[in-house]
N, C-alpha and C positions, 0 to 999 in steps of 0.2 A: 039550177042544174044539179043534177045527180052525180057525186063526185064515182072516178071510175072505182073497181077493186083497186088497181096497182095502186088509184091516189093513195090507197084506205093502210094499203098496207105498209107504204114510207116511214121510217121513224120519224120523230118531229127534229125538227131543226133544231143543230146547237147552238147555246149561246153562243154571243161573241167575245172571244178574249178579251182583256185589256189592250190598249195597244202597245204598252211597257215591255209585254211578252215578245218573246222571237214568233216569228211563224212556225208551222207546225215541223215547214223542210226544213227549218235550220234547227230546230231540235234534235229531229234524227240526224241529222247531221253530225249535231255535237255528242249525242247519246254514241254514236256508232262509232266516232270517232276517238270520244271517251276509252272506249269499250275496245278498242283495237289497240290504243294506247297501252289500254288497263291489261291485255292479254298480250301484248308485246312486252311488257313490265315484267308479268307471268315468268314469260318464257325467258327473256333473260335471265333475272330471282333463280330460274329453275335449273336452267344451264351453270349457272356459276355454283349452285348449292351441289348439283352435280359432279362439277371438280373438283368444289372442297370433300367432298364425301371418297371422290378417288383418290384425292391425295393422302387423304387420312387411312383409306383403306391401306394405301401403299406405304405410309409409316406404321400402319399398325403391322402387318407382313417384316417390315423390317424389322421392327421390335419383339416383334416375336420370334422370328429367325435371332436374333441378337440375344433374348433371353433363355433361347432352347443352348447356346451354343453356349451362354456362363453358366449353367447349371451342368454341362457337362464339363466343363471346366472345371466347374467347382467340388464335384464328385470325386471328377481323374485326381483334383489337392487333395482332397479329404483322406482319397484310398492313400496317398503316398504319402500323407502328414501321418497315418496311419502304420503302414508298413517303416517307417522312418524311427519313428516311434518305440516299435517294437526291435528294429534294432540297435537303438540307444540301450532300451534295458537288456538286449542280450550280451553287447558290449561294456556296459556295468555290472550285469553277473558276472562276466568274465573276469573285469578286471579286478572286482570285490574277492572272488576267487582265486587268485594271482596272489593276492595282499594278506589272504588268513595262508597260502599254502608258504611266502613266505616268512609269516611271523615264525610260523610252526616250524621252520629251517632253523630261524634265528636261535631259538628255544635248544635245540639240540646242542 
């Protein structure tokens, strides 16, 4: 007999596994289920990277509010260690001034 087209066109039969092997449905089984494991894993990993990344965001916001407010801190000392400053030495002109217009008393 003359085998049909459809016979002609069949791919050939595959070998046979060992029988060591799982069958093919508990493969996917384990691949899908692998795999659902592997992408729940993920997502967790993803969700918690995600807090730590808010948290951090929201300490860097604080630290930075916290750093803008010592540098103006630090400016408002600077001007008044400044202005302080100046009048230490205008209160030692004066009083160095005080001390020659006395000598010059003495003297007479």
């Amino acid at each position: 007999m003359v085998p049909s087209a459809a016979a002609r066109r069949d791919p050939p039969a595959r070998p046979k596994r060992p029988s060591a092997q799982l069958p093919i449905d508990r493969i996917s089984e384990a691949n899908y289920s692998f795999g659902m494991d592997s992408l729940e894993q993920a997502g967790r990993d993803l969700e918690r990277l995600e807090k730590q990344l808010r948290t951090l965001l929201e300490e860097v916001g604080k630290l930075r509010e916290e750093n803008e407010s010592l540098l103006a801190r630090q400016e408002s000392l600077v001007a008044e260690r400044a202005a302080l400053v100046a009048k230490n030495e205008e209160a030692r002109s004066r009083v160095e001034a005080m001390i020659h217009r006395l000598k010059a008393l003495e003297q007479f």
